[in-house]
FINUMI-931203 format. One record per residue: residue in three letters; x, y, z of N, C-alpha, C in turn. Coordinates in steps of 0.05 Angstrom, whole numbers, plus 32768, in hexadecimal, padded with zeros to 4 digits. Layout:
% residues N
ALAXYZXYZXYZ...
END
This chain:
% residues 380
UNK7EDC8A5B7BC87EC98A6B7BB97ED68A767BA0UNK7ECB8A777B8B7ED58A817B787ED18A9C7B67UNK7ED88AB07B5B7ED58AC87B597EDA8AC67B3AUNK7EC88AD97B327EC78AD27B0D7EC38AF37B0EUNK7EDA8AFF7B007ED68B197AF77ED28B1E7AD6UNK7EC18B317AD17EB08B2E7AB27EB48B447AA9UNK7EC68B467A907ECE8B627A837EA88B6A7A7BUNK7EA78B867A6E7E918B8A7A697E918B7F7A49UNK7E788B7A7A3E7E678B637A2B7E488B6C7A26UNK7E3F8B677A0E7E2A8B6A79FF7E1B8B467A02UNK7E238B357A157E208B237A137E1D8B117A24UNK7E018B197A377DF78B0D7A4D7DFB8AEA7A56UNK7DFD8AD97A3C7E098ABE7A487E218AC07A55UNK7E368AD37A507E4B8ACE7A5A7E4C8ACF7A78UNK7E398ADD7A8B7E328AE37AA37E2B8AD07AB3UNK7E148AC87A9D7E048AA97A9E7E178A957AA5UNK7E2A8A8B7A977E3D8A837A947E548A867AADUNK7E508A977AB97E6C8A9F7AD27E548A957AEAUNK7E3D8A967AE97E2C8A967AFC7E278A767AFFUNK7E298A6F7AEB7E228A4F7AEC7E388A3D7AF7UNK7E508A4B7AE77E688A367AF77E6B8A417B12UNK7E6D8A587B197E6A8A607B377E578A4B7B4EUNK7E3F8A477B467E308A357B527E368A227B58UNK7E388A147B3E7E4489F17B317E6289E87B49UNK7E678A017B497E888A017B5E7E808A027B79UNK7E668A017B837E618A0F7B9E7E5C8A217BA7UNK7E618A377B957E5F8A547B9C7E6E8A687B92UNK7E6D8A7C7B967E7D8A947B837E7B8AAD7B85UNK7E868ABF7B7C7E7B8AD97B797E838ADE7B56UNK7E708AEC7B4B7E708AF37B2B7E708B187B2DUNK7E8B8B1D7B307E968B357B2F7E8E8B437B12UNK7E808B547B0A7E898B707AF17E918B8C7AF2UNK7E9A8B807AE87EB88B9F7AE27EA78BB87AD6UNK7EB58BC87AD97EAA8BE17AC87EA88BE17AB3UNK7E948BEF7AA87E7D8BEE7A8E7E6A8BE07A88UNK7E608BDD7A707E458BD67A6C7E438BB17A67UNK7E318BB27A777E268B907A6C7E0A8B8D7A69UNK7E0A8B837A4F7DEE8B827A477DEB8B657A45UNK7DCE8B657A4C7DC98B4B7A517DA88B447A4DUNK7D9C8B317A4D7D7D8B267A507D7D8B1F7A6DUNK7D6C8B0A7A777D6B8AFF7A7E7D7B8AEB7A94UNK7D888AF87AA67D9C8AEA7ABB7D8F8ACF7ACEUNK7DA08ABC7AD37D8F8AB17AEB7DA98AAC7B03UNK7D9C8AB67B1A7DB18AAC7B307DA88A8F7B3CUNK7DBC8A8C7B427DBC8A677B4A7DC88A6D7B6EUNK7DC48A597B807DCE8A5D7B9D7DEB8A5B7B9BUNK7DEB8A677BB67E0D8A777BB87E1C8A7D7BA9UNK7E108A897B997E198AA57B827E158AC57B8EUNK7E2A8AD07B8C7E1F8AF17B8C7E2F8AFB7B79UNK7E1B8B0B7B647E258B177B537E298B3A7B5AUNK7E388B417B577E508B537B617E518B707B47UNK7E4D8B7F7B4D7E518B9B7B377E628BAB7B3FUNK7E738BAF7B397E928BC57B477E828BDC7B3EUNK7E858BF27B4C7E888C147B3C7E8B8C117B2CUNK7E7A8C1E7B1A7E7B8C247AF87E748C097AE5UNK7E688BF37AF57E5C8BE07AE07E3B8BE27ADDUNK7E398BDC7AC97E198BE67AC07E158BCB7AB5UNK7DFD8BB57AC37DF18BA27AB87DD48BB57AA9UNK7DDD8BB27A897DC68BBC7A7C7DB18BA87A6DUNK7D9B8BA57A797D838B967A6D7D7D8BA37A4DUNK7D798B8A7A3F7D7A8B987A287D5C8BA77A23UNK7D538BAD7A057D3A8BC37A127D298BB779FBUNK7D298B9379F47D0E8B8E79E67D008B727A07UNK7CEC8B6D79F57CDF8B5D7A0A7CEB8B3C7A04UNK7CF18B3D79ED7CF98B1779DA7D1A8B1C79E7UNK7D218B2579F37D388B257A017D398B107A1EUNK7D208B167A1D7D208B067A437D0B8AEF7A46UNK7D188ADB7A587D048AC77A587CED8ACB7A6BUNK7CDC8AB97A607CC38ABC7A7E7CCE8AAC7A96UNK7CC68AB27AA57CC88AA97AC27CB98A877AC6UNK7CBB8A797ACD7CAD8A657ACB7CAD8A4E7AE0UNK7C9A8A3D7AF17CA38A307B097C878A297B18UNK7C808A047B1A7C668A007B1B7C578A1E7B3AUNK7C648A1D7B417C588A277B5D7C558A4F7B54UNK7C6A8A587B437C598A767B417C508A6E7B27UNK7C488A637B147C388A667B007C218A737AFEUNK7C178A707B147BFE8A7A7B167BEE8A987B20UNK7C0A8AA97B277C008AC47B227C148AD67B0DUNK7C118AED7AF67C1C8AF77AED7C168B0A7AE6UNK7C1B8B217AFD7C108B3B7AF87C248B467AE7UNK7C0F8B637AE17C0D8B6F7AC57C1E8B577AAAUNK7C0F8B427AB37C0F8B2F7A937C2D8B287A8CUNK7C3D8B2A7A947C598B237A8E7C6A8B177AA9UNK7C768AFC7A9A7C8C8AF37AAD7CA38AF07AA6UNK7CA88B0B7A9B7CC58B0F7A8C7CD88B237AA8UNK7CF78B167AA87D038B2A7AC27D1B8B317AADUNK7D2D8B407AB57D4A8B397ABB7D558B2D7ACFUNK7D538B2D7AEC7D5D8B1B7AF67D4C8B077B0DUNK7D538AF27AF57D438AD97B087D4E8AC17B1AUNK7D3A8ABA7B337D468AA97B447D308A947B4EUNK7D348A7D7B527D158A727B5B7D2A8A597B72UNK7D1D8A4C7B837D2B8A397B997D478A417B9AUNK7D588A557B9A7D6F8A547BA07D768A647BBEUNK7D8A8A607BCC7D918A637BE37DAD8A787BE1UNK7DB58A8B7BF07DC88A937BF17DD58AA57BD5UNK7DC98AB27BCF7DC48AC27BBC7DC78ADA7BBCUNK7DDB8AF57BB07DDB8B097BB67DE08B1F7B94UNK7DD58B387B927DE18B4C7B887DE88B687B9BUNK7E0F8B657B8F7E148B757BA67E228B867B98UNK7E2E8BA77BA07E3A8BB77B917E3C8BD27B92UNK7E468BE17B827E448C047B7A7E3A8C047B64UNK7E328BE97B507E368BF97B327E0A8BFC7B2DUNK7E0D8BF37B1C7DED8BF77B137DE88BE37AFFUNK7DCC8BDE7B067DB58BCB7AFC7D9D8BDB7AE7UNK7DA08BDD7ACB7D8D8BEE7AC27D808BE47AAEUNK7D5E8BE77AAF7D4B8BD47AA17D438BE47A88UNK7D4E8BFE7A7D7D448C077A687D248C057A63UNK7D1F8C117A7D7D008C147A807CF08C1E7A68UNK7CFF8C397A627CE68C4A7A5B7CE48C397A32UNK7CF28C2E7A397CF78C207A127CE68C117A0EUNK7CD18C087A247CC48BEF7A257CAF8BFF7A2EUNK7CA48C197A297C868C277A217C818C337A13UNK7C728C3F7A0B7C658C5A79F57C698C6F7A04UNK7C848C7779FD7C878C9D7A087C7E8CB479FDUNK7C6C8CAB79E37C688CC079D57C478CC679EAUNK7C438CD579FB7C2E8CE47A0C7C368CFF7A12UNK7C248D127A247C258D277A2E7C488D307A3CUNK7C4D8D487A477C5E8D427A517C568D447A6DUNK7C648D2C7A7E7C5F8D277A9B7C4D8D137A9DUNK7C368D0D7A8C7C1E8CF87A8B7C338CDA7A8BUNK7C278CC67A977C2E8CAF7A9A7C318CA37A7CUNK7C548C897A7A7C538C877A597C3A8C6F7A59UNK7C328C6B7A467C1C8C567A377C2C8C407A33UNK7C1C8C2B7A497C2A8C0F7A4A7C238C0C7A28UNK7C3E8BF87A267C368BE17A0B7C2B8BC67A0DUNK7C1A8BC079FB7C108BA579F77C268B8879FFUNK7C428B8A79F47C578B7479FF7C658B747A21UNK7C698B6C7A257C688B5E7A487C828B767A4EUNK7C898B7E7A637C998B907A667CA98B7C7A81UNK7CBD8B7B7A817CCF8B6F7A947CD18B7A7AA8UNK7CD28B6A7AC77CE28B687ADD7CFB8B6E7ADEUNK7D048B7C7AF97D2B8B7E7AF57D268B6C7B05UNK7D1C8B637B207D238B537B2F7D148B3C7B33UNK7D0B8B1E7B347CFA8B127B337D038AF87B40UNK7CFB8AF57B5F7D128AE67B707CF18ACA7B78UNK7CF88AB67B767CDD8AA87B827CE58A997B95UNK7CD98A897BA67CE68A767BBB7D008A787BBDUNK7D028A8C7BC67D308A947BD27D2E8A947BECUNK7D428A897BF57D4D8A8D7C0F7D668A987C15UNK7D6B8AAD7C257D838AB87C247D888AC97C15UNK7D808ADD7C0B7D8C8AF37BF87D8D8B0D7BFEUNK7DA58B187BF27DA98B317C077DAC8B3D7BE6UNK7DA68B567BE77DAE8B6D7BD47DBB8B807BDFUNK7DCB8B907BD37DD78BA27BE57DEA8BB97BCDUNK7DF68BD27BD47DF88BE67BC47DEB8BEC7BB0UNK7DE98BD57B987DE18BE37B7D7DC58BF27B7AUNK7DC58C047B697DB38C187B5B7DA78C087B45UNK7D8A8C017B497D778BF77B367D698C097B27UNK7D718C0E7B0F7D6C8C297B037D558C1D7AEAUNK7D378C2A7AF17D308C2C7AD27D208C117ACBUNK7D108BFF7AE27D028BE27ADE7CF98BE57AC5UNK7CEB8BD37AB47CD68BDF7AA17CC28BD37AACUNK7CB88BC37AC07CA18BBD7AD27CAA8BBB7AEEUNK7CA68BAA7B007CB48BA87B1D7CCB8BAE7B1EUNK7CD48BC47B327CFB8BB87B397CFD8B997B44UNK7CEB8B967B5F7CEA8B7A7B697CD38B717B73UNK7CD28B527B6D7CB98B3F7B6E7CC38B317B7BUNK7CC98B347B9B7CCD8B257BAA7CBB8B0A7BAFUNK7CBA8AEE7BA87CA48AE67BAE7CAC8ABF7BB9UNK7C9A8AC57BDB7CA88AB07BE57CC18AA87BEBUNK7CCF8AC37BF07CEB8ABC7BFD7CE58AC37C19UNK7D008ABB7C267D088AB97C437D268ACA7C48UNK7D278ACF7C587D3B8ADD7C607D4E8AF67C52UNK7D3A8B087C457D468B1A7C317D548B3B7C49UNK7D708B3D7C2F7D7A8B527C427D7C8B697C2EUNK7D6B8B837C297D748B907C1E7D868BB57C2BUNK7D9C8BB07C1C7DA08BCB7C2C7DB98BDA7C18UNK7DAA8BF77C197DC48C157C107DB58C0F7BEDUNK7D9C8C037BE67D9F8C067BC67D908C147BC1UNK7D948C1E7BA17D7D8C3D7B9F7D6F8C317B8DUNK7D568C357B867D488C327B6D7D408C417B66UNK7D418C487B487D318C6A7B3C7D2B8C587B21UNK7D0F8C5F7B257CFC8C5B7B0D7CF98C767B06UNK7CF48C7A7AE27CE68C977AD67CC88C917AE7UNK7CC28CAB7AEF7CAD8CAC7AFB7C968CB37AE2UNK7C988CB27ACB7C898CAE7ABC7C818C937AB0UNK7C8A8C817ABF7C858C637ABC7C758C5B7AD0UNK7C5C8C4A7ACE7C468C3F7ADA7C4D8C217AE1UNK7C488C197AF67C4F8BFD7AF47C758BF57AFDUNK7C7E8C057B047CA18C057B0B7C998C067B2EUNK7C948BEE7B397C948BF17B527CB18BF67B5EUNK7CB28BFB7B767CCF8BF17B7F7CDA8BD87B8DUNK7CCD8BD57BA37CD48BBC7BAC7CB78BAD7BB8UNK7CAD8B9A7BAB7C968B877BAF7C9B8B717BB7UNK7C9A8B687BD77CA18B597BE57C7E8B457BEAUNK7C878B297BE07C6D8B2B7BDC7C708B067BE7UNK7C618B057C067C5D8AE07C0F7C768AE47C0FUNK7C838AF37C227CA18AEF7C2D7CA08AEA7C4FUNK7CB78AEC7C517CBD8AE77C697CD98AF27C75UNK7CD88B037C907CEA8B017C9B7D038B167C83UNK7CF98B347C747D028B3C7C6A7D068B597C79UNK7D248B637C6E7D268B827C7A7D2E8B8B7C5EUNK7D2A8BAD7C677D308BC97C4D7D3C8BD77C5BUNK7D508BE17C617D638BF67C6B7D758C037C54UNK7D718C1C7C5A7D828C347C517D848C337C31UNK7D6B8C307C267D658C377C137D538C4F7C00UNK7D608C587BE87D508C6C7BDC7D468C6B7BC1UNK7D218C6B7BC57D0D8C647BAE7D088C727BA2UNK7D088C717B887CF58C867B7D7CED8C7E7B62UNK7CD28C7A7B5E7CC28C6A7B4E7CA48C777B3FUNK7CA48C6E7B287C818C7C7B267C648C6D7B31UNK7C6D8C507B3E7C5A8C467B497C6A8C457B62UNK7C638C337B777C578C2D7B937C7C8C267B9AUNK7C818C337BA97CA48C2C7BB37CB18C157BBCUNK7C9E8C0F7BD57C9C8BEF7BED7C8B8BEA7BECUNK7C858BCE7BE87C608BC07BE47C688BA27BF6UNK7C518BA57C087C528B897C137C3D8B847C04UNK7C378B617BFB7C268B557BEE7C238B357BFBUNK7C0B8B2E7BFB7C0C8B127C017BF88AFC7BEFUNK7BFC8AFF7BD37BED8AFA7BBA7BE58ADB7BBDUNK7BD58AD17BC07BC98AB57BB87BCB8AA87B9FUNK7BE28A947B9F7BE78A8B7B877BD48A747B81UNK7BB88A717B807BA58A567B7F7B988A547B9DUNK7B818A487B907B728A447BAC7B7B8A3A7BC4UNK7B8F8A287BC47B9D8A1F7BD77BB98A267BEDUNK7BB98A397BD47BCF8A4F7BE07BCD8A577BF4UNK7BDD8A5C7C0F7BD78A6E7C1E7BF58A837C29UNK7BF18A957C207C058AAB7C197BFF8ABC7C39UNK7C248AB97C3E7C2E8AC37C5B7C3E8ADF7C4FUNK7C388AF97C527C558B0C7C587C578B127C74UNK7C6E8B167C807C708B137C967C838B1D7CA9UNK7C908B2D7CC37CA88B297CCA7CB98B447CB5UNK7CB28B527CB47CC08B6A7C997CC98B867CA9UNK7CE78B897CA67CE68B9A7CAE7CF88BB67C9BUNK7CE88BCD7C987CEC8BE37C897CFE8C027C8BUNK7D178BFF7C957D1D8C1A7CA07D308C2D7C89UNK7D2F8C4C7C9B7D3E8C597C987D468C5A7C6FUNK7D248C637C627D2C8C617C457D188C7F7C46UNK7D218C817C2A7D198C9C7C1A7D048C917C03UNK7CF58CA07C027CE08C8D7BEF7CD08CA67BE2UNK7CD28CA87BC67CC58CBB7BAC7CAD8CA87B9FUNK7C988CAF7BA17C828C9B7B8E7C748CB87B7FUNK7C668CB07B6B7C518CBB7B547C358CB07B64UNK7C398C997B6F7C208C7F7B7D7C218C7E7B96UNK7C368C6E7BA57C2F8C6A7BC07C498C657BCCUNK7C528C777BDE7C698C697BE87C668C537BF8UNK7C588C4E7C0B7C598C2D7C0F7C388C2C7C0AUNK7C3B8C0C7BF67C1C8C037BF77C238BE77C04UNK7C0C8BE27C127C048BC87C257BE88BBB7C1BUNK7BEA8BA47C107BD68B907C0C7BC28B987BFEUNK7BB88B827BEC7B9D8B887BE47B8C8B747BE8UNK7B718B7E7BDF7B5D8B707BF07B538B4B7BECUNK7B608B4E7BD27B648B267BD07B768B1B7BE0UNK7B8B8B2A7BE37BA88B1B7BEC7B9E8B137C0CUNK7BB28AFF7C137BAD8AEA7C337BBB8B007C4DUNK7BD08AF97C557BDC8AFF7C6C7BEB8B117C72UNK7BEF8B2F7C797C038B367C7E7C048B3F7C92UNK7C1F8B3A7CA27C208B417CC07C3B8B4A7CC8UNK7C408B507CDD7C558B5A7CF57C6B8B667CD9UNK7C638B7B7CDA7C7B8B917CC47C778BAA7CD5UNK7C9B8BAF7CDF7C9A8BCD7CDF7CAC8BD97CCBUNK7C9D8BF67CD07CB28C097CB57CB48C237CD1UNK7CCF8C307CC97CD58C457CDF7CED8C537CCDUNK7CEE8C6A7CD27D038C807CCF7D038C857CA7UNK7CE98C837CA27CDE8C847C7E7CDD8CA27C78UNK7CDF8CB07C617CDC8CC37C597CCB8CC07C42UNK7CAA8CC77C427CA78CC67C277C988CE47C17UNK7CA98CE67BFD7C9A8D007BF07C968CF57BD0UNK7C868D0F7BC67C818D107BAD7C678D117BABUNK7C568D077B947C458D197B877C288CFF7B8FUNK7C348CE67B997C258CCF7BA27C138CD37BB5UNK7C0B8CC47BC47C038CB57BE07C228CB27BEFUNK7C168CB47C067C318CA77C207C2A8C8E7C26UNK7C1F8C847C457C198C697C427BF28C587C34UNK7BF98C4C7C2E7BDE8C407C1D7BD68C287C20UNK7BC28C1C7C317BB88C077C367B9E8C087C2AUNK7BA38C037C0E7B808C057BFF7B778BF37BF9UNK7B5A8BEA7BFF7B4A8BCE7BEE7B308BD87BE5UNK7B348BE17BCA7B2A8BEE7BBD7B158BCE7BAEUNK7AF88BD37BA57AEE8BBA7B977AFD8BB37B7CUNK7B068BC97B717B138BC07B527B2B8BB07B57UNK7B3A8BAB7B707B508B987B7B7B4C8B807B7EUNK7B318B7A7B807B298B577B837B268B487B6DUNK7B2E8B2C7B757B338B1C7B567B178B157B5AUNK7B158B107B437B038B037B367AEE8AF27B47UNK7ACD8AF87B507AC08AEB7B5D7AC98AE47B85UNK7ADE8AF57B817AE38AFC7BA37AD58B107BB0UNK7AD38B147BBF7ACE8B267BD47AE08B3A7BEBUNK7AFF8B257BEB7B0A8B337C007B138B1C7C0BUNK7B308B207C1D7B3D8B047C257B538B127C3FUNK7B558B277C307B738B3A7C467B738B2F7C5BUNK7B828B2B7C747B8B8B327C8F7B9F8B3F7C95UNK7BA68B577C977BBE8B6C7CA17BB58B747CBDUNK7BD08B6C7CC67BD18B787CDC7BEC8B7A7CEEUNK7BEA8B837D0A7C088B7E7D177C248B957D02UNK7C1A8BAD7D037C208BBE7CE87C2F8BD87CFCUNK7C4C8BE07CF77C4F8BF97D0D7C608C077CF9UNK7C548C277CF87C608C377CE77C6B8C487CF8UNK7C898C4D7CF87C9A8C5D7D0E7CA88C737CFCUNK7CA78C907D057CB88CA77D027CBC8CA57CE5UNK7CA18CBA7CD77CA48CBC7CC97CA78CD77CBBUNK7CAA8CDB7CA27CA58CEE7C937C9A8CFA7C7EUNK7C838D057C777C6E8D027C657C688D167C51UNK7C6D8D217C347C6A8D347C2F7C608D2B7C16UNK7C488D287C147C378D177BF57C2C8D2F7BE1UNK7C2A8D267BD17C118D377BC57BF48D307BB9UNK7BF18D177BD47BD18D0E7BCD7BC98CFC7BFAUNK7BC88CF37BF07BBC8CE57C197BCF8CE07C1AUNK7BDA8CE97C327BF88CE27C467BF48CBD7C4EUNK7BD88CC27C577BD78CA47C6D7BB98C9E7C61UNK7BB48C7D7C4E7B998C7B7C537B998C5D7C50UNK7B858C557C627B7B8C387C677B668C3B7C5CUNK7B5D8C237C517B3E8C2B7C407B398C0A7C38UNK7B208C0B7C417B0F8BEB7C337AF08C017C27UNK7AF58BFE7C127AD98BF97BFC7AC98BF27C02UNK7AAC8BFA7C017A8D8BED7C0C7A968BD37C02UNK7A848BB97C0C7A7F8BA17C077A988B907C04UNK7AAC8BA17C057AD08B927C0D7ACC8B817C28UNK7AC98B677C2B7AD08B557C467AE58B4B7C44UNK7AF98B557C587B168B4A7C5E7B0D8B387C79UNK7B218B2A7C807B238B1A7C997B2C8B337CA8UNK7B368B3F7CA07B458B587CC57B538B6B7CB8UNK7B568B857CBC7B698B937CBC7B6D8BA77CC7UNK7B808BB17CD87B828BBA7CF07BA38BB67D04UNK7B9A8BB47D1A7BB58BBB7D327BC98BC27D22UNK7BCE8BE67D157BDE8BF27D0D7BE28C097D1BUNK7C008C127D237C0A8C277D307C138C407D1EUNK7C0D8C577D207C218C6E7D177C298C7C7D2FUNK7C448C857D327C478C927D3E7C628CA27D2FUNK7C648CBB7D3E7C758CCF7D337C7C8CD17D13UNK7C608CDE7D117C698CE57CF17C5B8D017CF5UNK7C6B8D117CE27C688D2C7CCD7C618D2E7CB7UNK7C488D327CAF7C388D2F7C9F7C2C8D4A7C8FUNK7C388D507C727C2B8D6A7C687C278D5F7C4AUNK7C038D687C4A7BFB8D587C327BE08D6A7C2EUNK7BD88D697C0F7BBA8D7A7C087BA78D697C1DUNK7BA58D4F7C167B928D3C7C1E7B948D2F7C35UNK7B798D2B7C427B828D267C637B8C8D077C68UNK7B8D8CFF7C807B8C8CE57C847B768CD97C88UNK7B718CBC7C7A7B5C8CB77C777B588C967C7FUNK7B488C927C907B478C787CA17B278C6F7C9AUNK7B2F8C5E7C837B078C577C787B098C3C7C72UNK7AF88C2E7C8C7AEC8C1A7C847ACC8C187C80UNK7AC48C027C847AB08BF47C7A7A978BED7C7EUNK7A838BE97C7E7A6D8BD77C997A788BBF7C97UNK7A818BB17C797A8E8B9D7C7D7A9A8B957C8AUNK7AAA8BA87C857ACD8BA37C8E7AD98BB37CA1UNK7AC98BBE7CBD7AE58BD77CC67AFD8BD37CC9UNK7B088BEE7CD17B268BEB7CCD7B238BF67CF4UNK7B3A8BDD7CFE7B398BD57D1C7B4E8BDB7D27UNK7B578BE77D417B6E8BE47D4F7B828BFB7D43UNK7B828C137D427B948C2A7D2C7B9A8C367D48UNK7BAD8C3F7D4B7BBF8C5B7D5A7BCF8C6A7D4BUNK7BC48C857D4E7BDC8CA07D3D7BE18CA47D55UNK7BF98CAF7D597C0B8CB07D787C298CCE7D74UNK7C228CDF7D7A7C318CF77D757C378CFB7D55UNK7C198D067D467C108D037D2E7C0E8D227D28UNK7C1D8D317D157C178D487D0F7C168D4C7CF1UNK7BF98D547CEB7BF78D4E7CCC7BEE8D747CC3UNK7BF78D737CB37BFD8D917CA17BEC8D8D7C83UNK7BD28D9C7C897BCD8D997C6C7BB88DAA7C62UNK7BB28DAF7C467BA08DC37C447B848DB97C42UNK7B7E8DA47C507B5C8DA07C4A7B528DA97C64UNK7B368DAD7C5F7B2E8DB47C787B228D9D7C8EUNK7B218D897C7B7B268D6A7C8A7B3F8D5A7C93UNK7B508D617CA77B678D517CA67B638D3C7CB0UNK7B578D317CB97B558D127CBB7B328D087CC2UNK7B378CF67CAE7B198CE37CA57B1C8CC77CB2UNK7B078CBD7CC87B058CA07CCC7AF08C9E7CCFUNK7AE68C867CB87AC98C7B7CBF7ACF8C5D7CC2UNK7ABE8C537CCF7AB88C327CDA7AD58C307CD9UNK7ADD8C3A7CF17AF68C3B7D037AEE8C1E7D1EUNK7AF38C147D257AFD8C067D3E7B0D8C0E7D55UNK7B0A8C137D6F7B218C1E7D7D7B308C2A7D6CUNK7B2F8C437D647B498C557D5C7B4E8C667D70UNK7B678C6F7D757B768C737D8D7B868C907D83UNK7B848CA57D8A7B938CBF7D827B9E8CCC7DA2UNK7BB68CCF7D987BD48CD57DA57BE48CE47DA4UNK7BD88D057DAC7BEE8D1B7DA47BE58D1E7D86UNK7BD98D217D7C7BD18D1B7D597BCA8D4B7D58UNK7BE08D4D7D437BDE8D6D7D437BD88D6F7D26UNK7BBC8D807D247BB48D897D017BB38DA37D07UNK7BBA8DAD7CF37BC48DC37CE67BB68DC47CC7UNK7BA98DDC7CC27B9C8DE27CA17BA58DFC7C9FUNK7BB58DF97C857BC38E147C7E7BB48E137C59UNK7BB38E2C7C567BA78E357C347BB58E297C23UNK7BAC8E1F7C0D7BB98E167BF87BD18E267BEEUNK7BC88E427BF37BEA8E477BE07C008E4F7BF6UNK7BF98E467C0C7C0F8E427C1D7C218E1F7C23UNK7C128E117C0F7C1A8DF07C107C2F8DEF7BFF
END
């Protein structure tokens, strides 16, 4: 195996460059040293892991003609929010890692209009705003220590990998940035999140199972979520929307989520459907274990939209969570579409509405030890 250590550089081929012969050789690790590396556009190749010691800073530069688009017959065909620009890209490679102490930083906020209110969300720009992470058909990839500081759109676009290991990395987006997901795991498989801490102005963990063409048929699957800290503006975990195909058997357990967001969010709202659809979802096989909940909008809501037809969504567990939030929990489906098969199971929710929990066109819902509590607003 060969080991390529990289003084710090204004000069992202050279990386390019350590990463390629690393491959070309069989494999490698692409070590950086302390200080800054600035760079565009990376691509990892199989059995490569690129490596950040304490105190190295891979810095994305902060125009958009810096980075290439993403490109590859099989994702061509979806590109949300309009850009397939990353910093770091990977497509069919195997055995693939970023591992480390140092930091990954996308010079987010350079790539919007900050001139707004103070605290108001910045004003996307008209040019494509880049990915830090943008992994397609991978197998094998593990991430591990580094701090992903600052996306200027996704931290990660997981899409169509297999066997992903993430664990101990932090991501902090300015929470005045829209659109800085954290980790979007999307038609994967067979992925875990341990001991990580989020904090983002959009949605933290997103399972997704996006239909790339009619023929597509998009699996997430097998996912498992523990023991993270999670800050959203949006949603600490969002789950599916109402075009997307398959998602199944994910648990999440031992989560903490706060801030000014939603906690968990299963929404299929009509403005979510593409174009001349109706609805496609199947979620299910879903278990949310020992949690922690302290939002500043709905702790917990499942929701299908009048005239939303999903194929199913349903057999989801909560149990042991602590829950203190203005807004109740809210379980709303459909005539279309109910929402089937739910258990809250030693559920104590804290909140100042005088509705703490809403379910309409419920299916077998199942309550378990479930304790509400309404205390006055200026005691929240």
């Amino acid at each position: 195996m060969s080991i390529h250590h990289l003084a710090p550089s204004a000069d992202g081929r050279l990386i390019q460059a350590a990463i390629d012969q690393a491959s070309a050789a069989g494999g490698g690790v692409v070590s950086l040293q302390p200080g800054i590396h600035a760079t565009g556009t990376l691509y990892l190749k199989s059995n490569v892991e690129l490596h950040l010691c304490s105190g190295a800073r891979l810095q994305g530069f902060d125009r958009p003609e810096f980075y290439d688009d993403f490109t590859d017959p099989g994702f061509d065909a979806v590109s949300p929010e309009k850009s397939r620009k990353c910093l770091l890209a990977a497509k069919h490679a195997e055995n693939i890692a970023v591992t480390g102490m140092g930091e990954i930083n996308g010079a987010g906020p350079a790539f919007y209009d900050t001139n707004v209110p103070p605290g108001a969300f910045y004003a996307k720009p008209p040019h494509p705003r880049p990915r830090m992470v943008q992994f397609y058909n991978c197998k094998n990839v593990r991430f591990e220590g580094v701090s992903f500081v600052d996306s200027p759109g996704w931290t990660f676009w997981l899409l169509g990998c297999e066997d992903v290991y993430i664990s101990r990395i932090r991501v902090h987006g300015c929470q005045q940035m829209i659109n800085n997901d954290g980790i979007d795991i999307d038609d994967c498989r067979r992925v875990t999140v341990s001991d990580c801490h989020i904090t983002t102005g959009d949605d933290c963990i997103i399972l997704r199972a996006i239909r790339r063409g009619p023929d597509h048929r998009a699996l997430c699957e097998d996912v498992t979520v523990t023991n993270c800290i999670l800050n959203s503006r949006c949603q600490g975990i969002r789950i599916g929307c109402p075009s997307d195909d398959t998602i199944r058997n994910a648990t999440f357990s031992n989560i903490v989520i706060h801030g000014a967001g939603n906690g968990i969010n299963i929404n299929n709202p009509i403005r979510y459907l593409r174009t001349g659809d109706t609805g496609f979802l199947h979620l299910s096989n879903l278990v949310f274990n020992n949690f922690t909940i302290d939002s500043g909008r709905v702790p917990l809501w499942i929701n299908v939209e009048k005239t939303v037809r999903l194929r199913y969504i349903g057999s989801m567990t909560f149990s042991n969570f602590r829950i203190r939030a203005p807004q109740p929990v809210r379980l709303d489906g459909c005539p279309e579409t109910p929402i089937e098969d739910i258990t809250l199971s030693d559920v104590s929710i804290t909140t100042t509405s005088s509705v703490p929990l809403v379910a309409e066109h419920v299916r077998r819902l199942s309550l378990n030890r479930v304790e509400c509590t309404a205390i006055p607003a200026d005691e929240a």
